[in-house]
C-alpha positions as CSV (number, residue, x, y, z in Angstrom):
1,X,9.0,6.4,-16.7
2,X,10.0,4.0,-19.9
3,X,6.8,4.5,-21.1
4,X,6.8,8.5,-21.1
5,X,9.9,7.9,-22.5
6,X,8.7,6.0,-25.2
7,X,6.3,9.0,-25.9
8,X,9.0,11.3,-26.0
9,X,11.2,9.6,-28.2
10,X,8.2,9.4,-31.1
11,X,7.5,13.8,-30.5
12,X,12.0,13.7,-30.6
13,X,11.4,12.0,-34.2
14,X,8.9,13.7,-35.3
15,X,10.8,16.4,-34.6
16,X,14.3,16.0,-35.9
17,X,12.3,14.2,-39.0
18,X,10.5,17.4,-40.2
19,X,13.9,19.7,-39.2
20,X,16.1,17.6,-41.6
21,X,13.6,17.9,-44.4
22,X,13.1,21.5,-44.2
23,X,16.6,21.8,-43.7
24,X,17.2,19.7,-46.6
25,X,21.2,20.4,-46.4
26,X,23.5,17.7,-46.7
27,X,26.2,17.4,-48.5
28,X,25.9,13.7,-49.2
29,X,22.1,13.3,-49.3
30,X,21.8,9.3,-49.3
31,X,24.0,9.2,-46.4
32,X,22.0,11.7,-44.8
33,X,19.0,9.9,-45.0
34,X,20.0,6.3,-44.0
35,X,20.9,8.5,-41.0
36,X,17.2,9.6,-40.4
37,X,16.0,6.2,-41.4
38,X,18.5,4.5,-38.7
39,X,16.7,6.6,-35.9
40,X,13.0,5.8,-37.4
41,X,14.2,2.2,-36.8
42,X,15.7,3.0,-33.9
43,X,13.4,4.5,-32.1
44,X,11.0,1.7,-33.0
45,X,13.2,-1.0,-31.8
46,X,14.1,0.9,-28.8
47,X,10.6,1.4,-27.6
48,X,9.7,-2.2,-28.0
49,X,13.1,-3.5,-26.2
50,X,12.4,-0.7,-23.1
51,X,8.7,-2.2,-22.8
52,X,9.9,-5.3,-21.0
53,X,12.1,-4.7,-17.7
54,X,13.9,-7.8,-18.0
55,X,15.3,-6.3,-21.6
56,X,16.5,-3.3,-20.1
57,X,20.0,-4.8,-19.7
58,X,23.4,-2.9,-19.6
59,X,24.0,-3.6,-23.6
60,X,21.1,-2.4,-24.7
61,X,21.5,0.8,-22.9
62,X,25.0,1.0,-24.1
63,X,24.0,0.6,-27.8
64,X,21.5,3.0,-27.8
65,X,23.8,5.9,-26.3
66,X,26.4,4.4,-28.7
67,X,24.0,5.2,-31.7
68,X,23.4,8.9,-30.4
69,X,27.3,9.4,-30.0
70,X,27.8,8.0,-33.4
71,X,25.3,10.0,-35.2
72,X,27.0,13.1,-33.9
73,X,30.3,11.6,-34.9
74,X,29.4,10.9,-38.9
75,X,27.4,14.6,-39.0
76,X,30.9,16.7,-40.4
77,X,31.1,14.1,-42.9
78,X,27.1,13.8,-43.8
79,X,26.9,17.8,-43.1
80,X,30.0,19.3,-44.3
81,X,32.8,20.4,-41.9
82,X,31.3,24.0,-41.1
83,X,27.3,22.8,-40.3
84,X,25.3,24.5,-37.7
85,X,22.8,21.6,-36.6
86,X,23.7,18.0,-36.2
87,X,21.5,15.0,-37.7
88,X,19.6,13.6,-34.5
89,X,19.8,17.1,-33.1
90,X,16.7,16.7,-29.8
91,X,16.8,12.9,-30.9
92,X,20.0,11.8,-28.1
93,X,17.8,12.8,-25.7
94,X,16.1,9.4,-25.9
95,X,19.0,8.1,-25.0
96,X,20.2,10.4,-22.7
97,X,16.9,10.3,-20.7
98,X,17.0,6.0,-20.8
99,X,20.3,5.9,-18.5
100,X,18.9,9.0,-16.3
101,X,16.0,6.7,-15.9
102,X,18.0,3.8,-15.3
103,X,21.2,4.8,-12.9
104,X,20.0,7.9,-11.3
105,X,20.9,11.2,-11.8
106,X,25.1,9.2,-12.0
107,X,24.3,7.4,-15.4
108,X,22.4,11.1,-16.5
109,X,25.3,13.3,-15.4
110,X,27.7,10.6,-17.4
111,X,25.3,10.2,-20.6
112,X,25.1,13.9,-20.6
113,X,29.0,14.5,-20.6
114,X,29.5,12.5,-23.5
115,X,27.1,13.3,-25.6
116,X,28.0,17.2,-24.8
117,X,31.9,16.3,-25.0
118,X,31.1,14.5,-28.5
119,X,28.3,17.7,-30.1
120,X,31.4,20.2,-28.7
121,X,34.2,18.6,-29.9
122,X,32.7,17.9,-33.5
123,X,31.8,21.6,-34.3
124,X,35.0,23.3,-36.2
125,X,33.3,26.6,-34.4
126,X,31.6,26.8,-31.2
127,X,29.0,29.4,-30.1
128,X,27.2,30.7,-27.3
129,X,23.7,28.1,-28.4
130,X,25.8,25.4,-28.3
131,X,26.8,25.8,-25.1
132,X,23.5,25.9,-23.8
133,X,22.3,22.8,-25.3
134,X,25.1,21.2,-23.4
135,X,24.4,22.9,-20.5
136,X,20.4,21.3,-20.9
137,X,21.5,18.4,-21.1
138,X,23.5,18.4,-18.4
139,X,21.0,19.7,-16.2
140,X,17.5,17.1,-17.7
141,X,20.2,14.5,-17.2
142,X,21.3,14.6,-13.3
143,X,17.7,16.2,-12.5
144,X,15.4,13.6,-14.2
145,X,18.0,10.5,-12.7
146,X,17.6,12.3,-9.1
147,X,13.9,12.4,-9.5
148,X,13.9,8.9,-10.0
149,X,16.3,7.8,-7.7
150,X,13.2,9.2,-5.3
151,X,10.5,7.4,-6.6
152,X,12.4,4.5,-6.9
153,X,12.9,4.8,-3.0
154,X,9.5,5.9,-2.5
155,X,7.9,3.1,-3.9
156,X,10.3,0.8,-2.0
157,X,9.4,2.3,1.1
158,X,5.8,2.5,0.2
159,X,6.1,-1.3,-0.8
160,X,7.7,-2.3,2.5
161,X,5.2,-0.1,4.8
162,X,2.5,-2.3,3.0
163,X,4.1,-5.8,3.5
164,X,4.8,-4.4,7.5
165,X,0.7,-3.5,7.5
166,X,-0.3,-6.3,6.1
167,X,1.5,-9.0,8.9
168,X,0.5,-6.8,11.6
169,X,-2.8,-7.1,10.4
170,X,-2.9,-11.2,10.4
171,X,-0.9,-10.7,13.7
172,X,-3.8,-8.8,15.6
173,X,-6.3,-11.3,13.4
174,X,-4.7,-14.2,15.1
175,X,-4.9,-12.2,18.6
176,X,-8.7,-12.0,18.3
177,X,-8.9,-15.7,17.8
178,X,-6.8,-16.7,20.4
179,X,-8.6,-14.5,22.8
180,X,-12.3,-15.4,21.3
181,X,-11.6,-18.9,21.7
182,X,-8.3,-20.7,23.6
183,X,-7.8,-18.2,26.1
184,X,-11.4,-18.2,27.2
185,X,-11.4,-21.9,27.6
186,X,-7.9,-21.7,29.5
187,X,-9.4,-18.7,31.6
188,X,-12.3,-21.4,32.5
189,X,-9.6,-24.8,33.2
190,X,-8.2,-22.4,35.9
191,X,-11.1,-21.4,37.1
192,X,-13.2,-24.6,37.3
193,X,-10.0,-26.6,38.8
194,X,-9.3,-23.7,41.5
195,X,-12.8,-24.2,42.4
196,X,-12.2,-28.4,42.6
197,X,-9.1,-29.0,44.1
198,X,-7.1,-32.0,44.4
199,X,-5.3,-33.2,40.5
200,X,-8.0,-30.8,38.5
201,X,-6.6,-27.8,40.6
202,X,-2.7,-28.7,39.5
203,X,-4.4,-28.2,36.0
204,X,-6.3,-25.4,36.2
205,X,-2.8,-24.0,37.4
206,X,-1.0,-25.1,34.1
207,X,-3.5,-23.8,32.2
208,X,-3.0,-20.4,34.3
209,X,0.4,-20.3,33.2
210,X,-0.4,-21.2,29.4
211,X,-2.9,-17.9,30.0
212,X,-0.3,-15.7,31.1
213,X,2.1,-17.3,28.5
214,X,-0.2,-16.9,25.6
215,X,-1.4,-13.4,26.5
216,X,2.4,-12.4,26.7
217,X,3.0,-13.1,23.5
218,X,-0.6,-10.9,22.1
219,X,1.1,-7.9,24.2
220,X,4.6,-8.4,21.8
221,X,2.5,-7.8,19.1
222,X,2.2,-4.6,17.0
223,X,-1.1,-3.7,16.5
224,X,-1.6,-2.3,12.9
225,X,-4.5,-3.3,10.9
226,X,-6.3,-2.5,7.8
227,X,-9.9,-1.9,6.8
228,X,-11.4,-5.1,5.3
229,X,-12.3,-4.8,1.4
230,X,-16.0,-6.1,1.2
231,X,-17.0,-8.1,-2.1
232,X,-20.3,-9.6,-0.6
233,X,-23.3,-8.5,1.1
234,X,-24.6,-10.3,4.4
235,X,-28.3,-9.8,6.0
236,X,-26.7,-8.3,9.5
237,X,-30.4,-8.7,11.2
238,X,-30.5,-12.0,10.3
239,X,-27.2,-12.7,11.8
240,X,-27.4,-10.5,15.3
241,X,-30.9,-12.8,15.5
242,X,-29.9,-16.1,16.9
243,X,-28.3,-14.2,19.6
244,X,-31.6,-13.7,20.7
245,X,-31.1,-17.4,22.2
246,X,-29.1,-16.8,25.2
247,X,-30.9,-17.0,27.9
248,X,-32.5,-13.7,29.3
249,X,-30.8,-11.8,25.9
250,X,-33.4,-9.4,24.1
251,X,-32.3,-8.9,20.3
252,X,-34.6,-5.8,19.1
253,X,-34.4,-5.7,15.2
254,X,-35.7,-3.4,12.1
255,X,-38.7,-4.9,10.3
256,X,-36.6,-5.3,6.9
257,X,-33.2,-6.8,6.3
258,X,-30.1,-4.8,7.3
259,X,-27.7,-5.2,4.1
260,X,-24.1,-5.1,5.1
261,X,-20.5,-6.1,3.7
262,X,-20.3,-9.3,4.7
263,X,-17.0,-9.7,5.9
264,X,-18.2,-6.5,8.0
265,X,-21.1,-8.1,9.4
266,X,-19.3,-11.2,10.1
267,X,-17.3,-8.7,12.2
268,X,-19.4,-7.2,13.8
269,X,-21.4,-10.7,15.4
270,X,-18.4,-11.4,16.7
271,X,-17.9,-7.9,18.2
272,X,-21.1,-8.2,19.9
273,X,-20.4,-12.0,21.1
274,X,-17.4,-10.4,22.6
275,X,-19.6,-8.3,24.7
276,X,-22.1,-10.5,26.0
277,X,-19.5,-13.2,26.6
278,X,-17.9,-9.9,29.3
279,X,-21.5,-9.8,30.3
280,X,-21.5,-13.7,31.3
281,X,-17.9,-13.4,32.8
282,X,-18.2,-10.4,34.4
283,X,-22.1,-9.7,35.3
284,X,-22.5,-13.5,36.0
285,X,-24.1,-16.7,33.9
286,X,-27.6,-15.8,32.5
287,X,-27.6,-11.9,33.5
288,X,-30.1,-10.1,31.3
289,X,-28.1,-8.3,28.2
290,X,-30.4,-6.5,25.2
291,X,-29.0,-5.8,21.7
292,X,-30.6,-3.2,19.4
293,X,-29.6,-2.6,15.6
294,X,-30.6,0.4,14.3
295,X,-30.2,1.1,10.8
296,X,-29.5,4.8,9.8
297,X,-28.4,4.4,6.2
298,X,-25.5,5.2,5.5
299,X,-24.3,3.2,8.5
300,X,-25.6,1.4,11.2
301,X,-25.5,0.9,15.0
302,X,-25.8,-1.9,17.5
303,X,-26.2,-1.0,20.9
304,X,-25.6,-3.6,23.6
305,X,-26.6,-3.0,27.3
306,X,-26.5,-5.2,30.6
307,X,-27.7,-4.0,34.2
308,X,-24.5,-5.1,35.8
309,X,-22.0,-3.0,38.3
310,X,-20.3,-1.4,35.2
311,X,-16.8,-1.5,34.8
312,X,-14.2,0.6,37.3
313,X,-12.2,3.0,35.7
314,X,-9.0,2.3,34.8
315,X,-9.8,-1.6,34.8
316,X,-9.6,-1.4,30.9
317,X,-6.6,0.2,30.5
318,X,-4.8,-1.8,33.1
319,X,-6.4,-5.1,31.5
320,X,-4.3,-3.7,28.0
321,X,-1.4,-3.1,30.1
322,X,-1.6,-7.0,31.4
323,X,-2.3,-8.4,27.6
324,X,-5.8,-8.6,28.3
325,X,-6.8,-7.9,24.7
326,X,-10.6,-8.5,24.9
327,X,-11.5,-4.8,24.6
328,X,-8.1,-3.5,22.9
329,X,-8.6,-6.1,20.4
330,X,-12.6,-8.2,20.0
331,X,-14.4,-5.1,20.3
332,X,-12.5,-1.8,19.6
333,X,-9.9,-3.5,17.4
334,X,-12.5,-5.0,15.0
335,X,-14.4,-1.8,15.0
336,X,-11.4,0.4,14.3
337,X,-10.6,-2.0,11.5
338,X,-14.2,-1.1,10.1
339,X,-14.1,2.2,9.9
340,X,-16.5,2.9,12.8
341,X,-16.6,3.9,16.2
342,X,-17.0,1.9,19.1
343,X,-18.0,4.0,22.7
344,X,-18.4,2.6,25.9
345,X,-21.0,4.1,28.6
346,X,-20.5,2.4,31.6
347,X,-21.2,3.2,35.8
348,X,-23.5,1.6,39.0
349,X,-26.1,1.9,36.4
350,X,-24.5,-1.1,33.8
351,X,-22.2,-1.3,30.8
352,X,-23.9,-0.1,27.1
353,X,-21.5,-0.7,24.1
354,X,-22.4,1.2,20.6
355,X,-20.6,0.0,17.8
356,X,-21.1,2.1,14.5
357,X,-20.3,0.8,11.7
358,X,-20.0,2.9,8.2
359,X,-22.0,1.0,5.0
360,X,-18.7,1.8,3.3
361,X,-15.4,0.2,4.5
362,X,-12.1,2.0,3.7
């Protein structure tokens, strides 16, 4: 807004510059013309001061409505007693327009008073124009400080909503991890010492409780994310291929490389690790699994498929509903964060995710 207002000031000038010269009627002529010169200077210092925030102090706004106030003040003596026009005439709306900017449409309505008070009570005769001038300024004043009052708010608003995005974001980040990594290897303590008894079965119990404690806290959690901003390309065939090494896994790729954001493809490896580490939980150790990448241009698709019971319905939801967050969160989540689509196809026949992913993120 100070720097529209720096515009405005120079077109003011220019202005009230070109009206006193045609004009061309003061009484005392030298005195007339410092006056122009003091608002050339002016409005150059004024414009340099307002550039920098941290100069846009109290006294600086005071002096520069001080100067539009005075030149009003010294125009009967510059002008004559009976003049029509003051010096700055359209030039106090610089100022005018500075404290509108600064307090809000308060400091506009104020600067407005005054400078209408002064022009009124300077004129030996009043008429209807001058009235209205008064009555502009009254009205650019509070309007132009209400509007931004608004965006002042707006931007404040807009500011917090990004700050409360961007730690939800890193809060469902961190809820991936846990799940892709300690809550997997607590799931398997309790498992493992259920399944041997004796001391390794009192730990397989704490670790049960460090589950449930753990995925507790993931459920607290808000979860609001953002799409990831790619800067780097990644070979996503060449990535998905290793996964070819799990025992009875099939990895079915496209002759060329697959080019993809690589924060993106780093994404989506791990989405599809999330799914065949269900398919070893849930299908059993070693169960066949096949992964196909397709690419379609301007985005691509990995399918993966196991031959397992499928899942019941209503187990995912009710898994959510517990904290369980490896579908809410390591598959869906990370493809929602994408941009793409992630749709599950699953009955007596098996499970078959397909993640699609767009080429563009955001």
């Amino acid at each position: 807004m100070f720097r529209a207002l720096a515009v405005l000031r120079v077109v003011v000038l220019g202005y009230t510059v070109a009206i006193n010269a045609y004009r061309n009627n003061f009484e005392h002529p030298v005195l007339g013309w410092a006056c122009v010169g003091l608002m050339v200077v002016a409005t150059a210092v004024s414009i340099v001061v307002y550039a920098a925030p941290e100069r846009r102090i109290p006294a600086v706004l005071l002096a520069d409505l001080a100067l539009a106030v005075g030149l009003l003040l010294v125009t009967p003596v510059v002008k004559g007693e009976w003049f029509n026009a003051t010096i700055p005439g359209y030039w106090i709306v610089g100022a005018l327009l500075a404290w509108a900017v600064r307090y809000g449409w308060r400091g506009g309505t104020a600067a407005a008073v005054l400078l209408g008070a002064v022009d009124l009570l300077t004129r030996s005769e009043v008429h209807q124009k001058d009235w209205g001038n008064v009555f502009l300024l009254l009205l650019g004043g509070s309007m132009l400080g209400f509007v931004c009052e608004s965006l002042k708010q707006m931007a404040a608003e807009r500011d917090r909503a990004q700050r409360e995005a961007a730690a939800a974001s890193e809060r469902a980040r961190l809820a991936r991890v846990v799940h892709d990594g300690v809550l997997q290897v607590l799931a398997l303590v309790q498992r493992r010492g259920g399944e041997l008894g004796g001391e390794a079965a009192e730990l397989g119990r704490l670790a049960g409780e460090q589950e449930q404690a753990l995925r507790t806290l993931i459920r607290s959690q808000e979860a609001v994310t953002a799409s990831a901003v790619a800067t780097t390309t990644a070979d996503l065939a060449a990535l998905l291929g290793p996964l070819g090494s799990r025992p009875r896994t099939e990895v079915a790729l496209p002759a060329g490389a697959v080019p993809l954001p690589a924060p993106a493809a780093a994404e989506l490896v791990a989405v599809v690790r999330a799914c065949l580490d269900n398919v070893e939980r849930h299908v059993g150790a070693g169960a066949p699994a096949w992964i196909l990448l397709e690419d379609l241009g301007d985005r691509v698709e990995v399918s993966v498929r196991d031959e397992g019971p499928g899942i019941p319905e209503g187990r995912l939801d009710a898994a959510a509903a517990e904290g369980r967050m490896g579908v809410s969160e390591s598959i869906r989540g990370r493809i929602r964060d994408l941009g793409g689509t992630a749709t599950l196809d699953t009955g007596g026949y098996g499970t078959e995710w397909v993640l699609v992913v767009p080429r563009e993120q955001g």
